[in-house]
VEXSE-679948 format. One record per residue (C-alpha): residue number from 1; x, y, z; residue in three letters. Coordinates in Angstrom, 3 decimals. Layout:
// VEXSE-679948
+------+----------+----------+----------+------+
! keti !       px !       py !       pz ! zanu !
+------+----------+----------+----------+------+
!  NUM !        X !        Y !        Z !  ALA !
...
+------+----------+----------+----------+------+
//
This chain:
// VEXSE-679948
+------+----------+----------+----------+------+
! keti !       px !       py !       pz ! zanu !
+------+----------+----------+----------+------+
!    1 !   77.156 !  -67.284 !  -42.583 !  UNK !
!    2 !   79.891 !  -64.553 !  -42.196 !  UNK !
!    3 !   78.582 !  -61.087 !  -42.112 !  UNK !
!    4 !   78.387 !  -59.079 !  -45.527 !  UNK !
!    5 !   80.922 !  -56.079 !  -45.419 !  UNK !
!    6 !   79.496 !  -53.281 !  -44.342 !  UNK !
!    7 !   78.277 !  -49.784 !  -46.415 !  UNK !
!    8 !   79.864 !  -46.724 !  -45.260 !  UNK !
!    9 !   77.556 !  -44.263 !  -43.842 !  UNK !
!   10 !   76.989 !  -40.829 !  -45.128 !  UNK !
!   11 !   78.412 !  -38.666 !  -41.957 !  UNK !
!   12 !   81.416 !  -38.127 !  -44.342 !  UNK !
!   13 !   81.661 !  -38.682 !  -47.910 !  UNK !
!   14 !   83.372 !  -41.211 !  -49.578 !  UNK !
!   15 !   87.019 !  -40.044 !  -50.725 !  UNK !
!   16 !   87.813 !  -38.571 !  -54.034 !  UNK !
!   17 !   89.886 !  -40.437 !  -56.844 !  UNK !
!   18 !   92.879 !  -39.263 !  -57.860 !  UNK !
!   19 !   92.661 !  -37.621 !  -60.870 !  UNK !
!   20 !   89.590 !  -35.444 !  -58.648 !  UNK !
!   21 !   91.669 !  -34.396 !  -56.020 !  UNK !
!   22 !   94.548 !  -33.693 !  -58.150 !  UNK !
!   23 !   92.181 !  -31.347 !  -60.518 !  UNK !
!   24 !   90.932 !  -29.296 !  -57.247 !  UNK !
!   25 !   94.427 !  -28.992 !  -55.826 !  UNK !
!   26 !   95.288 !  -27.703 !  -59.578 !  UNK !
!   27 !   92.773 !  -25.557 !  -59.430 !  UNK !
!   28 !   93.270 !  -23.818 !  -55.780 !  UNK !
!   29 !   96.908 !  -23.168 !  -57.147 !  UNK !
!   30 !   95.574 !  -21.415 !  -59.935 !  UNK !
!   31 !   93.611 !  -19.562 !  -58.039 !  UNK !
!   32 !   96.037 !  -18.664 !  -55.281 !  UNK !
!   33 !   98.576 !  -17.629 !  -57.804 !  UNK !
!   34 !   95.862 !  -15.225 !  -59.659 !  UNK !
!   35 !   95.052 !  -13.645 !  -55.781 !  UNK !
!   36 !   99.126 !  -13.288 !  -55.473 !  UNK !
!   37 !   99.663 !  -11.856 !  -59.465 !  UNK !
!   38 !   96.492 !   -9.308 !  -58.646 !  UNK !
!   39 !   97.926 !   -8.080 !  -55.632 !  UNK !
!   40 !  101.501 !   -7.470 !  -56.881 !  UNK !
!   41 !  100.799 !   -5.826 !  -60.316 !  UNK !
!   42 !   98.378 !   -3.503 !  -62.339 !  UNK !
!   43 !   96.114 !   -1.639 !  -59.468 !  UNK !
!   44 !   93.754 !   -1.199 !  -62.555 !  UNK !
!   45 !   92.765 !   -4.601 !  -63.176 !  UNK !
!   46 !   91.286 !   -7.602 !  -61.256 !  UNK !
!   47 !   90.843 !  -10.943 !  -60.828 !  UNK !
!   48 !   88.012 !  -10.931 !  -58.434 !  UNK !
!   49 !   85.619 !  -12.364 !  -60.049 !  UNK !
!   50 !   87.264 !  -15.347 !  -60.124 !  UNK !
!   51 !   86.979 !  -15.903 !  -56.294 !  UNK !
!   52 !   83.650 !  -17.159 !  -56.970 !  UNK !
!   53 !   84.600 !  -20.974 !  -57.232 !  UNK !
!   54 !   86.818 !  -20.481 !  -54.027 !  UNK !
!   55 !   82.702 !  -22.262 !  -52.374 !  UNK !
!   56 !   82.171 !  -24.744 !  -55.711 !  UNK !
!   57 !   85.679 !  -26.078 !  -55.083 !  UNK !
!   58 !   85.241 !  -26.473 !  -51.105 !  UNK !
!   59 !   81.692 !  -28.514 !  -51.479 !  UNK !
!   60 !   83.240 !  -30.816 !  -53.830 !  UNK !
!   61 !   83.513 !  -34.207 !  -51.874 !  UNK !
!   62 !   82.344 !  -32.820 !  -48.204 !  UNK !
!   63 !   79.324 !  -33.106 !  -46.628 !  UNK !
!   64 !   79.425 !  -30.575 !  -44.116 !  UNK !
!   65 !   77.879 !  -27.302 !  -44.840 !  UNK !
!   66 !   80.352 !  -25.573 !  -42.964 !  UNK !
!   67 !   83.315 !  -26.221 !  -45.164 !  UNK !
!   68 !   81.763 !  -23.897 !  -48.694 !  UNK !
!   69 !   80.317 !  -21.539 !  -46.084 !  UNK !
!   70 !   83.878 !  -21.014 !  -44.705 !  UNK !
!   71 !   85.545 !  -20.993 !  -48.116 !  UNK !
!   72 !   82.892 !  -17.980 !  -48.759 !  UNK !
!   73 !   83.567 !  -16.165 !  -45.945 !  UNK !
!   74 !   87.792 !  -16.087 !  -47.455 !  UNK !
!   75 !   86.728 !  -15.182 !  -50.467 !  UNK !
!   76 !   84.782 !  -12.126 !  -49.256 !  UNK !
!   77 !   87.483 !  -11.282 !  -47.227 !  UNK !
!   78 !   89.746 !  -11.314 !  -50.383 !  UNK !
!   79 !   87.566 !   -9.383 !  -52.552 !  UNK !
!   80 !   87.537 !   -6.985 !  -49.936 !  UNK !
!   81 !   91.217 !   -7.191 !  -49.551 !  UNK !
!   82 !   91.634 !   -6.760 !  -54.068 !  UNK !
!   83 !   89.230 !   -3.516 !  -54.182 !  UNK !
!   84 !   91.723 !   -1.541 !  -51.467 !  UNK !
!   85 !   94.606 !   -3.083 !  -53.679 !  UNK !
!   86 !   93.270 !   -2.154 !  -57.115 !  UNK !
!   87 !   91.923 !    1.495 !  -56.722 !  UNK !
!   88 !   91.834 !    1.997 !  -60.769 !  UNK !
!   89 !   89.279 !   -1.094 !  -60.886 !  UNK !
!   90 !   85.460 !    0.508 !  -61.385 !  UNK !
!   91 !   84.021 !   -0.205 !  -57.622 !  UNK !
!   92 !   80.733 !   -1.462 !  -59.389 !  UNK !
!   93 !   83.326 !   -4.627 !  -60.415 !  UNK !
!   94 !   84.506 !   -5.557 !  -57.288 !  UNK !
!   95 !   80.327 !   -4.932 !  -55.827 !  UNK !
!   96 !   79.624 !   -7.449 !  -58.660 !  UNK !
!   97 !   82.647 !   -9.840 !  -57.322 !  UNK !
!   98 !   81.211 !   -9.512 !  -53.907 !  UNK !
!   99 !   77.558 !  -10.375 !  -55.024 !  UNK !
!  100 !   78.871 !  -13.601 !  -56.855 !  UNK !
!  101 !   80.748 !  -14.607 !  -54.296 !  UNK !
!  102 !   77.909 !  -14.718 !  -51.691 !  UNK !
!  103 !   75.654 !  -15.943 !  -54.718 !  UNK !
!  104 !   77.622 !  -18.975 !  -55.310 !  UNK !
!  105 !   78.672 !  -19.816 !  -51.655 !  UNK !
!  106 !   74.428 !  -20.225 !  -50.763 !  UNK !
!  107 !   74.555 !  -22.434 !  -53.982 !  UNK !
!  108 !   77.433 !  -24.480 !  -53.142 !  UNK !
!  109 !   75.747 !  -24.831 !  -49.673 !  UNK !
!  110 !   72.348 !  -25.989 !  -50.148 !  UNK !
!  111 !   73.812 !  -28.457 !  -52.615 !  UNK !
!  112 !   76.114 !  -29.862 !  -50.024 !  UNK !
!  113 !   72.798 !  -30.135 !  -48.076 !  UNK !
!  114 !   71.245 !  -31.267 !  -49.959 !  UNK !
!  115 !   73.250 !  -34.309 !  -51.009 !  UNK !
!  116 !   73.930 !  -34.873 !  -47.480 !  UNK !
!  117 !   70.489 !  -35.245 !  -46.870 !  UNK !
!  118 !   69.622 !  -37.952 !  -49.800 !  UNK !
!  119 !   72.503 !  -40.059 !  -48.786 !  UNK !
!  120 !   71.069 !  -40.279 !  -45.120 !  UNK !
!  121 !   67.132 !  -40.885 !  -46.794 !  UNK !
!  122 !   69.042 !  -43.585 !  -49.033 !  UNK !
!  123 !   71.354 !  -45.134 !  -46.049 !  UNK !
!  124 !   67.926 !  -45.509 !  -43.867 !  UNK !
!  125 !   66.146 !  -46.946 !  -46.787 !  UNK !
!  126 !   68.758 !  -49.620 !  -47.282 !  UNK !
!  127 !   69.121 !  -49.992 !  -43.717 !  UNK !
!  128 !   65.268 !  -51.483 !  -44.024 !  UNK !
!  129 !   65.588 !  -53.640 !  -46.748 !  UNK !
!  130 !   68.883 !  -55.110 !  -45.349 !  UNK !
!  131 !   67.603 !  -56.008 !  -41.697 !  UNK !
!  132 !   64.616 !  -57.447 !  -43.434 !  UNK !
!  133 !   67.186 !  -59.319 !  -45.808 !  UNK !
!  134 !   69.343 !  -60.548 !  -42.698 !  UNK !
!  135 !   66.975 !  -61.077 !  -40.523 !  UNK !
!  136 !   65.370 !  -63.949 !  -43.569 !  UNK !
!  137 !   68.882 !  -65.660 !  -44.207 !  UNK !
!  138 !   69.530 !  -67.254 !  -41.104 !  UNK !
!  139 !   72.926 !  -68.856 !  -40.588 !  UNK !
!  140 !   73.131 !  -71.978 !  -42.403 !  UNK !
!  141 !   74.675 !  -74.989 !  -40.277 !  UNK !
!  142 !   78.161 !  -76.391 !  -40.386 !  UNK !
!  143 !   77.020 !  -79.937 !  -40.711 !  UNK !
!  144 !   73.810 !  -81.586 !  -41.600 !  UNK !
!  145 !   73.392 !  -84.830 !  -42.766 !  UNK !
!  146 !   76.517 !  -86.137 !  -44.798 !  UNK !
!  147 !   77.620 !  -82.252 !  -45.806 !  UNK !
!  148 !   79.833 !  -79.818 !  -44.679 !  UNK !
!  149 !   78.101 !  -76.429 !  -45.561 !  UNK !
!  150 !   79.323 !  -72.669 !  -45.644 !  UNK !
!  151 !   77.767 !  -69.791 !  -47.211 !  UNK !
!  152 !   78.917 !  -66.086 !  -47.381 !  UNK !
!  153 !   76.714 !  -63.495 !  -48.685 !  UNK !
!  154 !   78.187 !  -60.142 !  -50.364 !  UNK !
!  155 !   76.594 !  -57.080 !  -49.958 !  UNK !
!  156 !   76.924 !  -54.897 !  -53.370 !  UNK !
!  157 !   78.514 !  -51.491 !  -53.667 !  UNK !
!  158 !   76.909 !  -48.461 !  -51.874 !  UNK !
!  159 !   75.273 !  -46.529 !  -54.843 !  UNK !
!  160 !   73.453 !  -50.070 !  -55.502 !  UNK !
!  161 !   70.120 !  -51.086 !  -53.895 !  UNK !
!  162 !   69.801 !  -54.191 !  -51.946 !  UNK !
!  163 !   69.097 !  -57.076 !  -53.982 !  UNK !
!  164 !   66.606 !  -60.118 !  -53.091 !  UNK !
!  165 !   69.353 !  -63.294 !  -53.574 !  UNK !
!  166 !   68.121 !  -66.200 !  -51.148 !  UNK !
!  167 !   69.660 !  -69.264 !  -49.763 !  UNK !
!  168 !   68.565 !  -72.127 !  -47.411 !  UNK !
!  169 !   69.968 !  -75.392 !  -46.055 !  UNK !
!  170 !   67.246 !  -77.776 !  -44.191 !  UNK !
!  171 !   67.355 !  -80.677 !  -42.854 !  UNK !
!  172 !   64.365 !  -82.527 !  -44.061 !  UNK !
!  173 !   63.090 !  -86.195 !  -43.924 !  UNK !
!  174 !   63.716 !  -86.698 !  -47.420 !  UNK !
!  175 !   67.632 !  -85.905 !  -46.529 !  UNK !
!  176 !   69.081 !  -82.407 !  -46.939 !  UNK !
!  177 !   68.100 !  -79.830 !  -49.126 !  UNK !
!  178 !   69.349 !  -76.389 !  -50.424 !  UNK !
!  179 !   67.678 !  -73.471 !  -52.366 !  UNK !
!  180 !   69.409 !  -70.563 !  -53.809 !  UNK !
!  181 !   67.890 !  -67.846 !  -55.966 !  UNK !
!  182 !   67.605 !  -64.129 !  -57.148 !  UNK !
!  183 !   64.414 !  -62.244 !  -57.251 !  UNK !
!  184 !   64.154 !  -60.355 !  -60.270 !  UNK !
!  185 !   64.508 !  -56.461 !  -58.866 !  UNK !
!  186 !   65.730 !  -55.004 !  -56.418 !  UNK !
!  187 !   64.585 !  -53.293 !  -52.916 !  UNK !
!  188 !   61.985 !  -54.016 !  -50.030 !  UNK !
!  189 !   59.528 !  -55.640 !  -52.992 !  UNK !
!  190 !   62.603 !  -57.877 !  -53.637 !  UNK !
!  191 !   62.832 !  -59.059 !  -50.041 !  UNK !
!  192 !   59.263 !  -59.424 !  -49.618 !  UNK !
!  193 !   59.223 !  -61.387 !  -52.456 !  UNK !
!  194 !   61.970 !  -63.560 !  -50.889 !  UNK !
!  195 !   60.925 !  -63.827 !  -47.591 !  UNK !
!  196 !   57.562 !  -65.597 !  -49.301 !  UNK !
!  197 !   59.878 !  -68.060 !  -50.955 !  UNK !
!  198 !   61.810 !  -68.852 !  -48.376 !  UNK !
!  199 !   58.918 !  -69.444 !  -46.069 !  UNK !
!  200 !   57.019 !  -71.285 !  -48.928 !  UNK !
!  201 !   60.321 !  -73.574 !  -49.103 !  UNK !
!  202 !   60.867 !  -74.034 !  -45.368 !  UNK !
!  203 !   57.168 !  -75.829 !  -45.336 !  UNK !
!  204 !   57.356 !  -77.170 !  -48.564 !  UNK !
!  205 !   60.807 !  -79.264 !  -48.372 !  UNK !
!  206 !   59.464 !  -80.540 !  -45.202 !  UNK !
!  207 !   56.620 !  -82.347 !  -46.548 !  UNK !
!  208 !   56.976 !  -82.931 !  -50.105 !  UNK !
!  209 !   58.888 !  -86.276 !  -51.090 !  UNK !
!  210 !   59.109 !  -84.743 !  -54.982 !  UNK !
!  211 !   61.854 !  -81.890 !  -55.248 !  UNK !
!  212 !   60.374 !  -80.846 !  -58.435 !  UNK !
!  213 !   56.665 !  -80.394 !  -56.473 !  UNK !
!  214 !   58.901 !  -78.386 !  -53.943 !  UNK !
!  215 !   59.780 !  -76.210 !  -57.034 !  UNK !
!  216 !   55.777 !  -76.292 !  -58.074 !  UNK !
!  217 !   54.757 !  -74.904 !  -54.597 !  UNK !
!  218 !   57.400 !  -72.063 !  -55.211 !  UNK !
!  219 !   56.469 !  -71.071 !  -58.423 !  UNK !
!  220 !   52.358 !  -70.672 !  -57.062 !  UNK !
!  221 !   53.779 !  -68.356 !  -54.470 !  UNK !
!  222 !   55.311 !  -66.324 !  -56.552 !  UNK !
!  223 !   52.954 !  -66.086 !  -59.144 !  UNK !
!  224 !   50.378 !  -65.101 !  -56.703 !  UNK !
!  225 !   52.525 !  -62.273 !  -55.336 !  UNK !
!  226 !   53.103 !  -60.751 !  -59.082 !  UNK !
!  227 !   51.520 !  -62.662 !  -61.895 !  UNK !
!  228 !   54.174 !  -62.529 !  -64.672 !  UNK !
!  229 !   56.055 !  -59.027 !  -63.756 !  UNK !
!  230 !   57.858 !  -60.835 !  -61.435 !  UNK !
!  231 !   60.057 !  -64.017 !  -61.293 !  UNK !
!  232 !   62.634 !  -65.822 !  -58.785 !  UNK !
!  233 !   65.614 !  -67.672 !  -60.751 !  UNK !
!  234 !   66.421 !  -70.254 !  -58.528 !  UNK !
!  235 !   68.481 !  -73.634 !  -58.098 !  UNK !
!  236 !   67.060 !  -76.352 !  -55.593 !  UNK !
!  237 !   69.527 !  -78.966 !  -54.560 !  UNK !
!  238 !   67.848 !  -82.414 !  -52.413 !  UNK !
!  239 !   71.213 !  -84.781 !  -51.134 !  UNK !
!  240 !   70.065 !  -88.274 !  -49.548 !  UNK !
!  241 !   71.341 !  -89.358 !  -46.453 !  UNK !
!  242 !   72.935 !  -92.103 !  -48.057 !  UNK !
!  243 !   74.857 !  -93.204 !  -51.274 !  UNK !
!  244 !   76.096 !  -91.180 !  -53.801 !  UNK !
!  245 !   72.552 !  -89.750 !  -56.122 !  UNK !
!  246 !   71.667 !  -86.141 !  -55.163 !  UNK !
!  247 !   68.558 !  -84.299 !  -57.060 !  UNK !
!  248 !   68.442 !  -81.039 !  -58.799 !  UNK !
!  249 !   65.522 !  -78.687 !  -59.893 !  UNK !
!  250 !   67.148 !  -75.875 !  -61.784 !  UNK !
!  251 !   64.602 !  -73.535 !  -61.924 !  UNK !
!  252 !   65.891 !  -70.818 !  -64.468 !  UNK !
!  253 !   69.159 !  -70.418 !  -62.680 !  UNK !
!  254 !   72.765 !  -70.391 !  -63.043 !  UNK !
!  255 !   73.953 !  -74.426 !  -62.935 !  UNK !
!  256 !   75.422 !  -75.684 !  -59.731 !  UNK !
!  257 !   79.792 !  -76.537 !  -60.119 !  UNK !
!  258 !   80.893 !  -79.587 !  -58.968 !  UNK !
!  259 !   84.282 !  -80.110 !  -58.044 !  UNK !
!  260 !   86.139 !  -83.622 !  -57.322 !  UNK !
!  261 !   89.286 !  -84.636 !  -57.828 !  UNK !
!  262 !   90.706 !  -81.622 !  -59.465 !  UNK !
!  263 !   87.755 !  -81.023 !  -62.132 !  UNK !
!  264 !   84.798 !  -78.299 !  -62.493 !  UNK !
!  265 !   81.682 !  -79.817 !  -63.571 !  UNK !
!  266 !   78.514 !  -77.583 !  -64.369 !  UNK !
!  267 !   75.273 !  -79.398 !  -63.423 !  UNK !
!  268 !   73.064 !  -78.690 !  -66.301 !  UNK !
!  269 !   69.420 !  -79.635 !  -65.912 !  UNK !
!  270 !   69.842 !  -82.105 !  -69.162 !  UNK !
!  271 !   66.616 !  -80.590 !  -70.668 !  UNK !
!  272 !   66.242 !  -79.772 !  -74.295 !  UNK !
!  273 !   64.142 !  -76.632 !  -73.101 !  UNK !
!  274 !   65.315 !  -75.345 !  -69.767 !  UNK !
!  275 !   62.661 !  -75.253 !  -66.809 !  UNK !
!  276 !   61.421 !  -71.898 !  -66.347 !  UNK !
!  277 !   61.973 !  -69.491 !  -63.266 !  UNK !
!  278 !   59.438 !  -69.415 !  -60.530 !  UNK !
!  279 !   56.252 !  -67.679 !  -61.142 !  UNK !
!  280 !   56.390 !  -68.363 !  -64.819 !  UNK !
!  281 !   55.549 !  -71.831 !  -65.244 !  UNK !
!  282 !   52.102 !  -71.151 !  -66.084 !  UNK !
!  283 !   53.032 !  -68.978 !  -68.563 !  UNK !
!  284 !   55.031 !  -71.205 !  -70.349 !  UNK !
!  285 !   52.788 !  -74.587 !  -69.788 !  UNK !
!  286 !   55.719 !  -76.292 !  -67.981 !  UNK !
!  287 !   56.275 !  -78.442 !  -65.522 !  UNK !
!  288 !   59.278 !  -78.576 !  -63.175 !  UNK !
!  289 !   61.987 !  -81.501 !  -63.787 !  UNK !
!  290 !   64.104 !  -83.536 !  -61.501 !  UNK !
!  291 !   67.497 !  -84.324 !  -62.779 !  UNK !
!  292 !   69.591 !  -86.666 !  -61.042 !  UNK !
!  293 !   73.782 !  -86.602 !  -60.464 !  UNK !
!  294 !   76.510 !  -87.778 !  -58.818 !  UNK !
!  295 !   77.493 !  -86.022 !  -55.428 !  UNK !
!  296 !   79.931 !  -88.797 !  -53.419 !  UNK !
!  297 !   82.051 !  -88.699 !  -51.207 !  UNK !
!  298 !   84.711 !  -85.409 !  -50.733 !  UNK !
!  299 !   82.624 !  -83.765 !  -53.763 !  UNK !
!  300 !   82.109 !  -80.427 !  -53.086 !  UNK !
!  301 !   79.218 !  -78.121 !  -54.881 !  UNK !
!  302 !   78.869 !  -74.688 !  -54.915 !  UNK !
!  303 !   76.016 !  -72.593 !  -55.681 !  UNK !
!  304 !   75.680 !  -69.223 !  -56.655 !  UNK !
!  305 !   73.932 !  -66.217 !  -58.047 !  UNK !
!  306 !   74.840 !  -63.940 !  -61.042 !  UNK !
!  307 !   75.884 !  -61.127 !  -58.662 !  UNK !
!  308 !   79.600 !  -63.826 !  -58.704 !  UNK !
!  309 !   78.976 !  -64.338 !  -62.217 !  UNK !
!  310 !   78.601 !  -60.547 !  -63.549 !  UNK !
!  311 !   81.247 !  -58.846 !  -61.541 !  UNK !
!  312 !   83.560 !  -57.195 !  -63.949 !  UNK !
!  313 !   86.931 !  -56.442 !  -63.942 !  UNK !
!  314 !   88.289 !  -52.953 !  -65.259 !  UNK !
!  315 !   88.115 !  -54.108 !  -68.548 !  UNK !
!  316 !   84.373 !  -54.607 !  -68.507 !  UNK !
!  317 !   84.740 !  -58.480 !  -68.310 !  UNK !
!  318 !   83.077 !  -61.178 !  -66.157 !  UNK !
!  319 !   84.064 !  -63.163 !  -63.738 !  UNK !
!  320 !   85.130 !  -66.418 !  -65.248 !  UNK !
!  321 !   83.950 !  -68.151 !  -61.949 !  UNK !
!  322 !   83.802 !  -71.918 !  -63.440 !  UNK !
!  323 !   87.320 !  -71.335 !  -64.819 !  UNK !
!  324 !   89.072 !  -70.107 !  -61.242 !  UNK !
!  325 !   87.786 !  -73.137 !  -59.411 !  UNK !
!  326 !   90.161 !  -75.430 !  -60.610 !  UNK !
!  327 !   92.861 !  -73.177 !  -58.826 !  UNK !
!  328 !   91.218 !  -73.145 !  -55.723 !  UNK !
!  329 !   92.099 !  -76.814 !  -53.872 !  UNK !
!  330 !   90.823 !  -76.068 !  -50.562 !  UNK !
!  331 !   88.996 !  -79.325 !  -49.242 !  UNK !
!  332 !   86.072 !  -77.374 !  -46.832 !  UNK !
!  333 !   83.740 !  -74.967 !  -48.254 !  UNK !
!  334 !   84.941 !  -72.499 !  -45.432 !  UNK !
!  335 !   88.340 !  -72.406 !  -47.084 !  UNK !
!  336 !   87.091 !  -71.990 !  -50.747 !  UNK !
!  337 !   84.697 !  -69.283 !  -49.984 !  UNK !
!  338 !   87.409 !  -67.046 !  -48.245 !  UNK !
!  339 !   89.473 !  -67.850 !  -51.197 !  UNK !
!  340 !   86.635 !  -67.718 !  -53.496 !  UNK !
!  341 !   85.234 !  -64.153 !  -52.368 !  UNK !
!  342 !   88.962 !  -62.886 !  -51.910 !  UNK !
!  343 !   89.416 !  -63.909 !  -55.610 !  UNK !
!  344 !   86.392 !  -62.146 !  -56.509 !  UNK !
!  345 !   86.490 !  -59.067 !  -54.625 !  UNK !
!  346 !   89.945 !  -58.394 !  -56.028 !  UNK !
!  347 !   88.872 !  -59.345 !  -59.526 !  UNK !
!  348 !   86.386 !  -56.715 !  -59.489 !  UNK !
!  349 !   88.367 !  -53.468 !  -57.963 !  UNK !
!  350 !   87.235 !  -54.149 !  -54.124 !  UNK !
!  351 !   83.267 !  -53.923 !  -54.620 !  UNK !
!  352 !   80.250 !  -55.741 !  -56.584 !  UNK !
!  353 !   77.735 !  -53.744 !  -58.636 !  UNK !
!  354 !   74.673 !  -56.271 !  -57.358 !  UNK !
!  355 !   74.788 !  -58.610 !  -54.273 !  UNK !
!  356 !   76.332 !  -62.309 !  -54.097 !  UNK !
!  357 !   75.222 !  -65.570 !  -52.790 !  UNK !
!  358 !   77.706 !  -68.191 !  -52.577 !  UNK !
!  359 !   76.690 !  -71.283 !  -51.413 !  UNK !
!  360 !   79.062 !  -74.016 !  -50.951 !  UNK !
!  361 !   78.541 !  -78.056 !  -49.779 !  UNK !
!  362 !   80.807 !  -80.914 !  -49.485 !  UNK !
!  363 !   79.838 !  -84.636 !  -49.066 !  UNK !
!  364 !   81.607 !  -86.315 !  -46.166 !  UNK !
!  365 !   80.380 !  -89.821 !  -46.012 !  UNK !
+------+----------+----------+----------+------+
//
């Protein structure tokens, strides 16, 4: 697995979009134009006041204290500087001015503090939950059995909390077998909740010859953990270590994509009511079903979660993953995940609202 890119950290804050910085560079002009007008012309009138936002317009986008405090510290100097320069202007006016000023620059301080210090509380939060999350998806191997495997996990934008998407390739005596899946929620309850299914799995697929009692064993460990609040989407994938049948339990999740010979194929579980996610087969009075399909040899299949499927483009549309494949020839799932996350990321403006598993596999022999 290649690392997920990393979050920036809060020691300086992120930088402003255009339009921001062009609006606070408008509005210093302004400013430094009224200062300049004041000084040159009627000694009876003032812009002082004004000087006020000289502190709100310094704390936008910083997250050092120092920067409004110093911005305050100029404007007191130039109120100061107006009241010798406008001697008809009432002195109780330019004592207001002076008030403001200091008034506003304590304001635009604590704020700046105060943001400061909620992005560092958030950054060691997520810091947590994302060493428990890495240290649960262990790097998946090259080769195992007849398949060439790769996986790339992407880590969602910074204002988004970690999510609980899980992958896992085994080698089992049944053959191989994969897992990927999404805990519904987000945060350390959503990595808890994975690290019980991916433990519950590891065990599981090592013992039981029936993928869909695999699936079974799942869906009790979730259900214990949260009764019907919570649920795990997830796709579980069993390839034999010879010929070409491979087994899926599609467990509320988004269908695996096959690709051979030029053509995307969605692997639909072939149900006329859909198996449910795990911890909600109870609820429902289901069972888990196996459906068998065709996986030979140079057939790749990729697996995913909807954090691929739901990035949006700056029109507010998603990512029309089973479409793009087609375009994307590479023959190892190394080479269509770099092209396939590449694709994305640039799809959807350089970042992902919620995280991404991609999980890819290709059938050698």
């Amino acid at each position: 697995m290649k690392p997920s890119p990393h979050r920036a950290g809060t020691a300086d804050a992120p930088p402003l979009p255009q339009l921001a910085r062009t609006l606070v560079v408008m509005a210093y002009a302004l400013l430094a134009t009224g200062v300049a007008t004041d000084i040159a012309s009627n000694p009876r009138s003032t812009i002082s006041p004004a000087l006020a936002t000289a502190p709100v317009l310094a704390g936008i986008g910083t997250r050092h204290a120092r920067v409004p405090l110093a911005a305050g510290t100029v404007a007191m100097v130039f109120v100061a500087w107006l009241a010798r320069a406008d001697p008809g202007v009432p002195f109780a006016v330019h004592l207001t001015s002076g008030i403001t000023v200091l008034a506003i620059t304590c304001i635009s301080t604590a704020n700046v503090v105060l943001v400061a210090t909620r992005e560092r509380e958030l950054l060691q939060s997520r810091s947590v939950a994302e060493a428990a999350q890495l240290a649960l998806l262990r790097p998946a191997p090259e080769r195992t059995g007849r398949l060439r495997v790769a996986v790339r996990y992407l880590a969602a934008a910074a204002d988004a909390r970690v999510g609980g998407d899980l992958y896992e390739v085994l080698t089992t005596p049944f053959g191989t077998r994969l897992i990927i899946g999404d805990v519904r929620g987000k945060g350390l309850a959503a990595v808890e909740t994975a690290a019980d299914v991916l433990g519950t799995f590891r065990e599981a697929a090592q013992v039981e010859p029936d993928l869909a009692l695999v699936a079974q064993r799942l869906d009790g460990t979730v259900r214990r953990r949260g009764g019907t609040e919570e649920f795990v989407t997830a796709a579980l994938v069993a390839v034999a270590d010879s010929g070409n049948l491979a087994e899926l339990v599609d467990c509320g999740h988004l269908p695996p994509l096959l690709l051979h010979a030029g053509k995307v194929t969605a692997i639909e579980p072939g149900l006329l009511v859909p198996d449910p996610p795990l911890g909600l087969c109870e609820l429902t009075g289901s069972t888990y079903h196996r459906r068998e399909f065709i996986l030979g040899r140079g057939g790749m299949l990729l697996l995913y979660t909807d954090g691929a499927t739901e990035a949006r483009d700056a029109q507010g549309r998603f990512y029309p993953l089973e479409e793009r494949l087609p375009s994307m020839p590479e023959s190892s799932p190394e080479a269509l995940l770099d092209r396939l996350v590449a694709d994305l990321l640039r799809y959807a403006g350089g970042e992902l609202s919620d995280d991404a598993a991609l999980l890819a596999v290709r059938c050698e022999k």
